[in-house]
VMD Tcl script that draws the C-alpha trace (Angstrom):
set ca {
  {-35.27 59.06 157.04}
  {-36.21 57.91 160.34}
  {-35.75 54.74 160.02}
  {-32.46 54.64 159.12}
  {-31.51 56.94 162.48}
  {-29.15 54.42 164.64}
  {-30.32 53.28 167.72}
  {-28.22 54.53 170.55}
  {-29.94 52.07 173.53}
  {-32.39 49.43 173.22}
  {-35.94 50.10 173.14}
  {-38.62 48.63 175.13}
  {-41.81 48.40 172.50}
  {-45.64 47.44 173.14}
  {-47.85 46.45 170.50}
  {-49.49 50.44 170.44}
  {-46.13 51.66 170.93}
  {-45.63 54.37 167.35}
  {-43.38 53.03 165.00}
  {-41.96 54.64 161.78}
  {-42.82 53.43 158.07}
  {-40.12 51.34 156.10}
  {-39.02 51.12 152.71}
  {-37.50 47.78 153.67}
  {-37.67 45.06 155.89}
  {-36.06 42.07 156.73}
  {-37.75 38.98 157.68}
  {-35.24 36.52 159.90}
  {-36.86 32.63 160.44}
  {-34.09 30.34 159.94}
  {-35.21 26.97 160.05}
  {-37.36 24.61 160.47}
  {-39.80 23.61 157.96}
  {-42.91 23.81 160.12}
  {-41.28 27.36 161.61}
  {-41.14 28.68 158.28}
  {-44.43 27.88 157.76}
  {-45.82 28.91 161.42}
  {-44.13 32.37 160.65}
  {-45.82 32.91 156.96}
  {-48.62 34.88 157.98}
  {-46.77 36.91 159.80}
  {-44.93 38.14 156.90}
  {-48.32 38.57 155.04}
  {-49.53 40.88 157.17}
  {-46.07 42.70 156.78}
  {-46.91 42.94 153.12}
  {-49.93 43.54 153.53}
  {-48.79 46.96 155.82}
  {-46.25 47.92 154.06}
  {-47.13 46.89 150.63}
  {-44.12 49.47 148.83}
  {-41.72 47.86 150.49}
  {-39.07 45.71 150.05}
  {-40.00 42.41 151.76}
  {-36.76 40.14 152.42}
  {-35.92 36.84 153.84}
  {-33.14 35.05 155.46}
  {-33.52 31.62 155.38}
  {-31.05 28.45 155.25}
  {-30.63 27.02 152.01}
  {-32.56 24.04 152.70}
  {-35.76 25.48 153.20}
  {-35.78 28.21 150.88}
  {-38.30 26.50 148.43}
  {-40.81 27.42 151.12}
  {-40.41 30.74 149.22}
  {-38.70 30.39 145.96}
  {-38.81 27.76 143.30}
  {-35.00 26.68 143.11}
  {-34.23 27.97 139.12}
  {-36.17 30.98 140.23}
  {-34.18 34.38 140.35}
  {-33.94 34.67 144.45}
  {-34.99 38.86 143.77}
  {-37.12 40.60 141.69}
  {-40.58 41.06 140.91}
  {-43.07 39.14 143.18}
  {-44.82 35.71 140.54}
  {-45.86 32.17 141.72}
  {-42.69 31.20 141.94}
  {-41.88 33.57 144.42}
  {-45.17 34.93 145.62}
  {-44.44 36.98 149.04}
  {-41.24 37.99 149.57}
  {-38.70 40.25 147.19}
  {-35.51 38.52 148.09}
  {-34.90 35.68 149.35}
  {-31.06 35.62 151.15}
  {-30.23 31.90 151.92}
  {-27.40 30.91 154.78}
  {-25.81 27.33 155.34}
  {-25.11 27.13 159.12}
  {-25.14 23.99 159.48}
  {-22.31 23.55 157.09}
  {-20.87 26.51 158.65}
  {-20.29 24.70 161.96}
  {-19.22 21.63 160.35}
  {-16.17 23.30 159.11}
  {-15.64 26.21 160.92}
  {-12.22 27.41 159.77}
  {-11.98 26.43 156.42}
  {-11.63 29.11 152.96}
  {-14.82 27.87 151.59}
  {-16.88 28.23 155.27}
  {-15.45 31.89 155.13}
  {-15.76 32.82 151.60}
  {-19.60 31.76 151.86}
  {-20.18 33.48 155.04}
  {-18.46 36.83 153.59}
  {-20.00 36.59 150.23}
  {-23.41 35.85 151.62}
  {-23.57 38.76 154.42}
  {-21.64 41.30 152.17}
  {-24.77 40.68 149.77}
  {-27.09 40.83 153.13}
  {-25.79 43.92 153.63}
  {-25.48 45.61 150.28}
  {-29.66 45.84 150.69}
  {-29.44 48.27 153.78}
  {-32.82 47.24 155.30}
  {-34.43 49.43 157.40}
  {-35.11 47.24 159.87}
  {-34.76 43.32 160.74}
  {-37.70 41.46 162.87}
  {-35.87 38.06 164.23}
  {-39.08 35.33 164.31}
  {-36.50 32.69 165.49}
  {-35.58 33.99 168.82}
  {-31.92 32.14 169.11}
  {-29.02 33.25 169.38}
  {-27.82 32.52 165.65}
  {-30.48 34.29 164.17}
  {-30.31 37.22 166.10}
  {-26.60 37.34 165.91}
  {-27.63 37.37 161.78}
  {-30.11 39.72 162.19}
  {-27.46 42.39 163.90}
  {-25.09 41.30 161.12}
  {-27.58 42.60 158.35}
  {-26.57 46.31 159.32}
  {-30.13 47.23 159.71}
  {-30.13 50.11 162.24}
  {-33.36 48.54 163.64}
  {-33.47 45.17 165.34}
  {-36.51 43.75 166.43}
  {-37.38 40.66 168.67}
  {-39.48 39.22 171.43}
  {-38.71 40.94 175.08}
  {-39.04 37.03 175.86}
  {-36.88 35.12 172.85}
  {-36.61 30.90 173.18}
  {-33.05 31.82 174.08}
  {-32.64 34.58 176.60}
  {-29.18 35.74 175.55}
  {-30.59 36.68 171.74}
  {-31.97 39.78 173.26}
  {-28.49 41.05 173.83}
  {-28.66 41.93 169.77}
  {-32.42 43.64 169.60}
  {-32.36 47.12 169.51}
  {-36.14 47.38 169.94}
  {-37.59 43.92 172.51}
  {-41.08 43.23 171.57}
  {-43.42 42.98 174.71}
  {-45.95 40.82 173.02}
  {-49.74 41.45 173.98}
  {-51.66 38.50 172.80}
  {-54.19 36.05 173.66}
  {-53.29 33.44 171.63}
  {-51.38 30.65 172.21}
  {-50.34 28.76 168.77}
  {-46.98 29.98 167.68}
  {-48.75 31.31 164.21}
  {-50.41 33.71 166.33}
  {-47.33 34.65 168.39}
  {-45.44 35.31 164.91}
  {-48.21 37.57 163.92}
  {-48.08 39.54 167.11}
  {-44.73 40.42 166.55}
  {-45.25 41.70 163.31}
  {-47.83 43.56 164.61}
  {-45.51 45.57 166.72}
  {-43.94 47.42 164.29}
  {-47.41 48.31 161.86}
  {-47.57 52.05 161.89}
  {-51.26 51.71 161.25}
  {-54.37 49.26 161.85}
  {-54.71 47.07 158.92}
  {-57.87 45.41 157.97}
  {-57.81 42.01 159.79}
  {-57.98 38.54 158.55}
  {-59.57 35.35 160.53}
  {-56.45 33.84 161.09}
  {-58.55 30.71 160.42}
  {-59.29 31.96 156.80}
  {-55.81 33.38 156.58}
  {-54.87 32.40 152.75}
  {-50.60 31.42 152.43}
  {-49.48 31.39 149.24}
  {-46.49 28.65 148.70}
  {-44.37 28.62 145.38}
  {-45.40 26.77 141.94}
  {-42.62 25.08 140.89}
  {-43.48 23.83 137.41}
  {-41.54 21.04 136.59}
  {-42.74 19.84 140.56}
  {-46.08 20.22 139.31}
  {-45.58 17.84 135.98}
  {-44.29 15.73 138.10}
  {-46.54 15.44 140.74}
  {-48.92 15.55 138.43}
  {-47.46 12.19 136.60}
  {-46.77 10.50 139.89}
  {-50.66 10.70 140.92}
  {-52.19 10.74 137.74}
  {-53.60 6.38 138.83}
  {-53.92 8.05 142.48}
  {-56.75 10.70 142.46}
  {-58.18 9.90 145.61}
  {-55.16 10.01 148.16}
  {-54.07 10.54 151.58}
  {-50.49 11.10 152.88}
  {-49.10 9.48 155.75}
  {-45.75 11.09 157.42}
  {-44.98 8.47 159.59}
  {-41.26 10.46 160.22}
  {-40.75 13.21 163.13}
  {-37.76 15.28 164.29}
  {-37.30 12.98 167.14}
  {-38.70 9.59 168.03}
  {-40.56 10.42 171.12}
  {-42.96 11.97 168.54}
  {-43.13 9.13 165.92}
  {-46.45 7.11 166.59}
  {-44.94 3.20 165.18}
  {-44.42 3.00 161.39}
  {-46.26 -0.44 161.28}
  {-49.44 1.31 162.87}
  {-49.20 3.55 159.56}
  {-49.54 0.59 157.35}
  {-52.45 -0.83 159.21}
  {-54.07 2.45 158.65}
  {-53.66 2.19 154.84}
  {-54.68 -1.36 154.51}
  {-58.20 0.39 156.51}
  {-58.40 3.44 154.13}
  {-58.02 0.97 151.07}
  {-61.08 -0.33 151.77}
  {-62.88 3.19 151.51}
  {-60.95 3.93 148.05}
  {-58.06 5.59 149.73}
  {-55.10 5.25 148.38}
  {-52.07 5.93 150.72}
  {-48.81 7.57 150.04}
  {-45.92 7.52 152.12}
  {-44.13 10.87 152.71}
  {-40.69 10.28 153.49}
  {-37.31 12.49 153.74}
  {-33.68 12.00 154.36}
  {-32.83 9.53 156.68}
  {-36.29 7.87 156.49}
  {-36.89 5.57 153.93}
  {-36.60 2.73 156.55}
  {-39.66 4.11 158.06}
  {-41.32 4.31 154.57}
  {-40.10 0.60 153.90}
  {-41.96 -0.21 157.47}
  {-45.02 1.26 156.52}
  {-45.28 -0.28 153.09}
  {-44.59 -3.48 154.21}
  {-47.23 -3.03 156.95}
  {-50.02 -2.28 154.58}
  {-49.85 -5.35 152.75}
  {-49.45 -3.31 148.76}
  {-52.11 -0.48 150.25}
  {-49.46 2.06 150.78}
  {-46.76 3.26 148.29}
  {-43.59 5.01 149.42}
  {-43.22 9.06 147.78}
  {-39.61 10.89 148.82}
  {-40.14 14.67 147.77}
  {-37.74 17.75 147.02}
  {-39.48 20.18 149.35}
  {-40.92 22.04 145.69}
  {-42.55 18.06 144.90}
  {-44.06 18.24 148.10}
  {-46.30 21.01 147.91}
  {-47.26 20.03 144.74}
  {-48.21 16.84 145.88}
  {-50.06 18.12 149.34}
  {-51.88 20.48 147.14}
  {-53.81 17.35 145.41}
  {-54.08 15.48 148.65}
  {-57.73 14.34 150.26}
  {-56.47 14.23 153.82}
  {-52.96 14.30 155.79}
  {-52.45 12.09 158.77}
  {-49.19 12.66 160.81}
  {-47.53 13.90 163.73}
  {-45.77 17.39 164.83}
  {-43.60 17.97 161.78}
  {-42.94 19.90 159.10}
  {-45.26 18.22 156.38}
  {-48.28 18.44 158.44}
  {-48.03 22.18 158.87}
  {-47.27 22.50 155.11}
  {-50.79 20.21 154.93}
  {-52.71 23.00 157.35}
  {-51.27 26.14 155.40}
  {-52.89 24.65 152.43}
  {-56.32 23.68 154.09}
  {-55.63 20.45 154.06}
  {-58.05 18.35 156.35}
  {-55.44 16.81 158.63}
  {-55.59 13.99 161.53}
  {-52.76 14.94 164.03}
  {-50.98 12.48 166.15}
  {-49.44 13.92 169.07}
  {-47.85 12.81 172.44}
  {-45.15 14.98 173.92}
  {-45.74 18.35 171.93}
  {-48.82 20.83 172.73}
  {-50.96 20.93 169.85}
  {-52.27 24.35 170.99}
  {-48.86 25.74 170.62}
  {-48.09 23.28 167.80}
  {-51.29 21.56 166.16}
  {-52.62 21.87 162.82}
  {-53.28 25.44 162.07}
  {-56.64 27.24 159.90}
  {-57.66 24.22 158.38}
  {-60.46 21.52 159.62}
  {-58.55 18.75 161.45}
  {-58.56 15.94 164.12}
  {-56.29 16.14 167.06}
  {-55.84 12.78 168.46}
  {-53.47 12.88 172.12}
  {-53.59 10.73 174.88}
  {-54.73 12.01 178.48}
  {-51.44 10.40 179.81}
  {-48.93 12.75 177.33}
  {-47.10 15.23 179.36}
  {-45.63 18.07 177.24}
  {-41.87 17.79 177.43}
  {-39.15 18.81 174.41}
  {-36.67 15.87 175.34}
  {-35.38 14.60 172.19}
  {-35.76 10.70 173.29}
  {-34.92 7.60 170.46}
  {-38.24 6.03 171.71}
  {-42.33 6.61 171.13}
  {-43.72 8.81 174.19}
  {-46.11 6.37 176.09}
  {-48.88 8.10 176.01}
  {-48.53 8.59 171.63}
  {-48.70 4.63 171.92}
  {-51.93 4.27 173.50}
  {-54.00 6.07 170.18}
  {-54.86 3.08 168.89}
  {-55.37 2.17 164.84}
  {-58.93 2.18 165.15}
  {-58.93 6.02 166.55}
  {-57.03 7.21 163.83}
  {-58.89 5.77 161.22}
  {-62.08 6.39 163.20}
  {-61.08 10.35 163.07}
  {-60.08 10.07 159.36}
  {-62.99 8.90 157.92}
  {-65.14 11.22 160.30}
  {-63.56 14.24 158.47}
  {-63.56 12.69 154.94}
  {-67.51 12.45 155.38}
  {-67.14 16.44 157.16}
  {-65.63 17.80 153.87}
  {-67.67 15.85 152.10}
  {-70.65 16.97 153.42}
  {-69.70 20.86 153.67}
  {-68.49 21.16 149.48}
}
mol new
graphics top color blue
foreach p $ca { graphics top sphere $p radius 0.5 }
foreach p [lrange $ca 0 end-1] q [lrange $ca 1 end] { graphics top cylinder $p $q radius 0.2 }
display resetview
């Protein structure tokens, strides 16, 4: 089969450029959560193109509930528990580096890619564009390695057999995931408005019950994700609870999305709403479920808010050093709030960006209840 011919240089490929039809194909996106999420469609359209084949993903371990429900079988037959890829194939790197030279670090690490490899994909298309990944991507044994011509880290291309020189006219990184994907369709398929673009997430049953429990005196709620990756991207925590004690007057209930490492953040924002605000720490399962039943998400440039916009959530986004037209809500009807004064810049600084503390309370609550009364209005 062609595919399976090995590559004996490294291929320069345009998006028209012919490309042969797979039986299986491996999907590489890493981490993080909003990545994951940002490279979803991307993977649809795979499916959609090659809907025979076998669809897999490598993932770490603590985001694979973006595709499986945990007491899920990670391989089989597609079911809401697992709804778009065959296998899911999980890696821990970060406990890898931790402990570099010890048994269990190398037992995982053979176990793991012998099972990678056991598949023989076809071909492997590296969304993360790093070094690790496309190091993991070579690793699979797939004959075929594809990547951007232009990865976030130069010295990934090294392990591409085939570099991607992406033709696009977007500039959100959804539609920079899809035009790699795109690269390697044999055929035109039938295109959706990426707007409209439907993701399916997993249904985690026992999440759901419990979700389901949690809310059940909460109908009418909005989360607040007052937490970020770094803190130049964290608008303040007590700001958050001012908002709450504001949307309490319109009915709103407010709950507090926090994860690892920021319940003192939740704590803040609680304390700051004055009982209007209630504090909600999720297994990543827990929080679709409880996105899913959510009125409106408010929240910077992290990982719950793109969960919010893959589910067509109505969102108000906070920003201040990121781009929100590379990173902003995504296909659903949101806010963007960003002051004139942010500059875009990556550095991972302890303290708010300047210009994220100049959107004032009043803006954000201005911009919430503004799209409250849009969705209203359009159902």
């Amino acid at each position: 089969m062609a595919a399976r011919m090995a590559m004996g240089m490294t291929d320069f490929f345009s998006l028209t450029a012919g490309t042969p039809r797979f039986d299986s194909l491996l999907v590489v996106r890493l981490s993080a959560m909003g990545d994951i999420i940002h490279t979803l469609p991307a993977a649809a359209a795979l499916r959609q193109a090659f809907p025979h084949a076998t669809l897999g993903w490598l993932v770490e371990e603590r985001w694979a509930e973006l595709l499986c429900t945990l007491r899920y079988p990670r391989s089989g037959r597609l079911s809401p528990q697992r709804p778009l890829v065959d296998r899911v194939h999980s890696v821990n790197t970060a406990e890898w580096r931790r402990a570099p030279f010890s048994f269990n670090t190398w037992q995982q690490m053979a176990v793991g890619l012998s099972q990678l490899r056991g598949i023989q994909y076809d071909a492997v298309i590296d969304f993360q564009g790093a070094v690790r990944s496309a190091l993991l991507a070579r690793w699979s044994g797939a004959p075929i390695v594809y990547g951007s011509a232009q990865p976030r880290e130069n010295a990934a291309s090294m392990f591409y057999t085939r570099k991607v020189l992406l033709k696009t006219n977007g500039t959100h990184v959804v539609e920079q995931a899809v035009a790699l994907a795109e690269a390697i369709i044999p055929t035109p398929i039938v295109p959706t408005p990426m707007a409209e673009a439907q993701v399916e997430f997993p249904v985690d049953p026992d999440a759901e019950n419990k979700i389901a429990a949690l809310t059940a005196d909460a109908q009418n709620f909005a989360i607040l994700n007052p937490g970020a990756g770094w803190g130049a991207k964290r608008w303040p925590a007590e700001r958050y609870g001012q908002v709450a004690k504001e949307l309490a007057k319109d009915g709103l209930c407010s709950l507090v999305n926090y994860g690892p490492g920021e319940e003192e953040l939740a704590v803040a924002v609680k304390a700051a709403s004055e009982g209007a605000a209630r504090k909600v720490s999720c297994s990543v399962s827990e929080l679709i479920a409880l996105t899913r039943r959510a009125r409106l998400f408010i929240g910077g440039d992290t990982g719950p808010m793109h969960l919010a916009a893959a589910l067509k959530i109505p969102v108000v986004a906070i920003f201040g050093p990121t781009n929100p037209a590379r990173n902003g809500p995504f296909g659903t009807r949101s806010i963007v709030l960003r002051s004139a004064s942010s500059m875009t810049d990556h550095t991972r600084r302890r303290e708010p960006e300047q210009g994220l503390l100049e959107i004032t309370v009043g803006e954000v609550v201005a911009a919430t209840r503004k799209l409250l009364q849009h969705t209203a209005q359009s159902k």
